[in-house]
N, C-alpha and C positions, 0 to 999 in steps of 0.2 A: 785555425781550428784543427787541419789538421784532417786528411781523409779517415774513413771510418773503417775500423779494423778489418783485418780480411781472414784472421783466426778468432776464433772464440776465447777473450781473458778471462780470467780469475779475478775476482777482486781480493782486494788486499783480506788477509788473513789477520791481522791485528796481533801476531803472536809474541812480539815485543812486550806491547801492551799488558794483553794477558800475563806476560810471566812476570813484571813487576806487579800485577796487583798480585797477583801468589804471592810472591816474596814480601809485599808490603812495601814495596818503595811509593805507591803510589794508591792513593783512594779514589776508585770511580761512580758513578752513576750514570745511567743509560736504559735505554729503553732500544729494542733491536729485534733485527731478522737475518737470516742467513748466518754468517762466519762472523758477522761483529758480535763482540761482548756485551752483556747486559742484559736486562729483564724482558723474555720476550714479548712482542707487540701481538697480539691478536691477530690472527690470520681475517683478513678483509677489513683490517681498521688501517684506515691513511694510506692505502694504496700510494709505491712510490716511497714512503719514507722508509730509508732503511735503518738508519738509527740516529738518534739524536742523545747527544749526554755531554758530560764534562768529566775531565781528572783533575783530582787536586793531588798535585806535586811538591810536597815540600824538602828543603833539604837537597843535597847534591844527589843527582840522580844516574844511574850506571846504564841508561837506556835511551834508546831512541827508534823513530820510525823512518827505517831507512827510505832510497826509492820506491812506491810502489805506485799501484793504481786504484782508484775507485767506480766502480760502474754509473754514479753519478754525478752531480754536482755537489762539490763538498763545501759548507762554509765553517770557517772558526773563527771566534774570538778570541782574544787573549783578555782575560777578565782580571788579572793577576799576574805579576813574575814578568819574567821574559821565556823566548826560546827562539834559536834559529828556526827559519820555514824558508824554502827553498825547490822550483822547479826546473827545469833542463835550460830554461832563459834568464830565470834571475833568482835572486837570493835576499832574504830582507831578517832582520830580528824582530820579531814582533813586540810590541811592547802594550799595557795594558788600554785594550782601546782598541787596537790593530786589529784587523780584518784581514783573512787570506779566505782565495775565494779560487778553486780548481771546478777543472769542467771534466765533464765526462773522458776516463782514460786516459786523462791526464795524467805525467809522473807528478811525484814532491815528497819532497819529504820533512820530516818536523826532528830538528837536533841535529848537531853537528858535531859529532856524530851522536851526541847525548841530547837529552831534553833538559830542560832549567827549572829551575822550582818554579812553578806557576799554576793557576786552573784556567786549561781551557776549556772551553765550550764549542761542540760541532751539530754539526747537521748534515746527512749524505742524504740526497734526494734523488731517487733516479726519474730522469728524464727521457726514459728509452734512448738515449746517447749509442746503446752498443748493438743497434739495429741498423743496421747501412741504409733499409727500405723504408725507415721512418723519418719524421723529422722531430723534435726534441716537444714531448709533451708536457705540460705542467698538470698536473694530477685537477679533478675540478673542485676539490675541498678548497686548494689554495685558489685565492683570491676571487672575488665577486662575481665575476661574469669571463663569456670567453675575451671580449674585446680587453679586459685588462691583465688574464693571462697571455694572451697575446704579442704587448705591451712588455709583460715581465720578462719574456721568453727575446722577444727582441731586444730588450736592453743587454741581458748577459751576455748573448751571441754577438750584440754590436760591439763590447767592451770587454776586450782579456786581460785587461788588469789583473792579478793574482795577488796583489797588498795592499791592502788602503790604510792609508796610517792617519784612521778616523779616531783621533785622542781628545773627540770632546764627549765622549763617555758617556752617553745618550742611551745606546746600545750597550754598553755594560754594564750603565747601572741597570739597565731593565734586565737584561738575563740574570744578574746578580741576585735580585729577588725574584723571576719567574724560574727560575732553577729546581728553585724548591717545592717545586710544586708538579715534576714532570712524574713521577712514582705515582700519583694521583690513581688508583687504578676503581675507583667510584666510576658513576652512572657517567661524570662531568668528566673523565679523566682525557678519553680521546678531545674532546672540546680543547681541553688547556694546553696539549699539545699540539693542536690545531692551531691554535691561537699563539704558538709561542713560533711556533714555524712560519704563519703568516706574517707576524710581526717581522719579527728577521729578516724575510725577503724581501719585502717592502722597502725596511730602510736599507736593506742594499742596493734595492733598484733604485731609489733614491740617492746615494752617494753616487753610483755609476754616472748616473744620468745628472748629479750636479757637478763630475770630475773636479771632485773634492783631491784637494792638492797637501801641501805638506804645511800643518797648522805650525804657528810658532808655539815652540813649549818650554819650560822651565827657561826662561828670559834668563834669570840670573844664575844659572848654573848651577844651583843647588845639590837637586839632581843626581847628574852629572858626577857633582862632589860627593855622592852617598855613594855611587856607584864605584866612583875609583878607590874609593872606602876600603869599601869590599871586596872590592878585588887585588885591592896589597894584604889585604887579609890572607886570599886565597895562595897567594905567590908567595908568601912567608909563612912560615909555622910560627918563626921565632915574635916576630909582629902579633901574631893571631892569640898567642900565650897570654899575653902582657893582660893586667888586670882590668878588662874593659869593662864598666859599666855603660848602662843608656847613657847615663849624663855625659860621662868621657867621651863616647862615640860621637854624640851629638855637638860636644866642644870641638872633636879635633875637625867636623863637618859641616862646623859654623852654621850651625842650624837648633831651634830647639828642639825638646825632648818630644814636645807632639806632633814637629814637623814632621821628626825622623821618625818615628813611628808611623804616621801614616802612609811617605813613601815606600817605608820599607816595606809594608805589607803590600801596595800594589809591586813596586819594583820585584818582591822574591817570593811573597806567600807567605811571609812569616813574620814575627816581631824581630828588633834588633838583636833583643836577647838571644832567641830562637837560632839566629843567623850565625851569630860567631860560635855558638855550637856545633851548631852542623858544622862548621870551617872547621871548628879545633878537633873534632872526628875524622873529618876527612884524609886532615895530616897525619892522624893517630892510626888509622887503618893503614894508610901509604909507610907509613916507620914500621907497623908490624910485620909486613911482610918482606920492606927492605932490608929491615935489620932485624933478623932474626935474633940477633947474639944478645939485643937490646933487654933488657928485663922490662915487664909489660907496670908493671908502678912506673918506672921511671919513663918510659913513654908516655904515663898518663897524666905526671908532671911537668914533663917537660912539653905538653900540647896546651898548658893552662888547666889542669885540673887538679884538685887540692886533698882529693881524695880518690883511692882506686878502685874501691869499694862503687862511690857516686860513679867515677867513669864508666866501671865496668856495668852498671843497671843503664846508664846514657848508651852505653857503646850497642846493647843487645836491643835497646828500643830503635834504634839505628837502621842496625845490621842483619839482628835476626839471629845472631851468633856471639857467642863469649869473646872477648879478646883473644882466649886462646884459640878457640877453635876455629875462628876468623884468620889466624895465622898456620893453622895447620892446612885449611882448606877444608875444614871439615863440613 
């Protein structure tokens, strides 16, 4: 655990975060207090919660949250995509299902050094963690009584696991639909966020306390095989061109067209279609600025686009910037 500070921290600043939603690489929701992002919470509602929300991250993303720390206990899930997560002892990819679970003033960080197309979902709850004279409180909205905050408060401290690679999706589908419902700002709203926070922690003390291990997953590799898909996508431009449809992707991946659609949407956030777009942008951005000399048509056929006109309306829902201007730096 770790003795208890003996200067006053900062908590994390979120200012990564923040400047892709500016820019639009990234769509969030959230509910908050202090320097985190998002809609704020009512001064004397949920004592302790200091924000709860998700990003959805679609597409190759140019950011990440390097090390920092948070004043309390932080949970995510990976509800979608992947992304690195990683603290000063170990390092793990999260994948949709996965659970990373930091304690008070803990470092970690999420992206290596980037984040991955996915939405995740957090929770920062402080536990008085950055009082040296206390010892770690669970606020009294969560959970029923003191004997089973009690209980909660012993499992985390007994258990510093920081990954649980819980991919029987219990926990995801439920945030999946209780998500939409945290903006709530009616008579019931504090209730539903109440209620979304309690669940959560529950079935984390839950997992803790059943030292839930590493389930078996995609037996036949399938998977796997979508994955390496996409990532010879990514290590080729000239691969990435070629005239993919679903059906073709799905043939070369020995899978059908609805299998592959619905890993690919947990696997990256987006449909198949969606994905080799975003790849064939990615390379088209990296050629404009490598080869200046290049003319911007002929980059935008030689990335797999048929049209420059179509690329260049794809390229600015992207980027936020014209082809050209994207190459001057403008």
């Amino acid at each position: 655990m770790g003795s208890p500070p003996t200067t006053r921290r900062k908590p994390d600043d979120c200012l990564p975060l923040i400047s892709a939603i500016k820019r639009g690489r990234v769509a969030m929701r959230a509910r908050a207090r202090g320097t985190y992002p998002g809609d704020p919470l009512p001064s004397g509602c949920l004592s302790g919660l200091q924000t709860i929300g998700y990003w959805d991250a679609v597409g190759p993303q140019d950011w990440g949250l390097p090390m920092h720390r948070n004043e309390g206990i932080e949970i995510c899930c990976l509800l979608a995509g992947q992304t690195a997560f990683a603290t000063d002892s170990e390092s793990a990819v999260l994948r949709p299902g996965d659970v990373s679970i930091t304690r008070p003033w803990q470092r970690h960080r999420l992206g290596d050094p980037n984040v991955r197309a996915g939405r995740l979902f957090w929770i920062i709850l402080d536990v008085a963690g950055h009082r040296g004279d206390r010892a770690w409180e669970f606020p009294e909205w969560l959970g029923s009584d003191d004997d089973s905050r009690r209980e909660m408060l012993r499992v985390f401290r007994a258990n510093q696991r920081c990954h649980i690679p819980a991919r029987d999706f219990a926990l995801r589908d439920y945030l999946q639909s209780a998500i939409m419902r945290m903006d709530d700002t009616g008579p019931l709203g504090q209730s539903r966020l109440a209620g979304i926070v309690n669940h959560v922690v529950l079935e984390i003390v839950t997992m803790l306390s059943k030292g839930i291990g590493h389930p078996t997953v995609d037996p036949h590799g399938f998977n796997q095989t979508i994955r390496s898909f996409f990532d010879g996508l990514e290590r080729s431009p000239d691969t990435a061109a070629e005239p993919w449809t679903v059906t073709a992707v799905a043939k070369s991946c020995r899978v059908g067209v609805t299998y592959l659609t619905r890993i690919t949407k947990e696997l990256y956030n987006t449909t198949p279609s969606e994905l080799v777009c975003h790849i064939r942008l990615g390379h088209a951005a990296r050629l404009l600025t490598s080869c200046p000399e290049r003319a911007i048509t002929d980059i935008a056929f030689a990335t797999g686009f048929h049209s420059s006109q179509y690329f260049a309306t794809l390229f600015r829902k992207e980027f936020g910037k014209t082809p050209g201007d994207y190459r001057l730096g403008c």
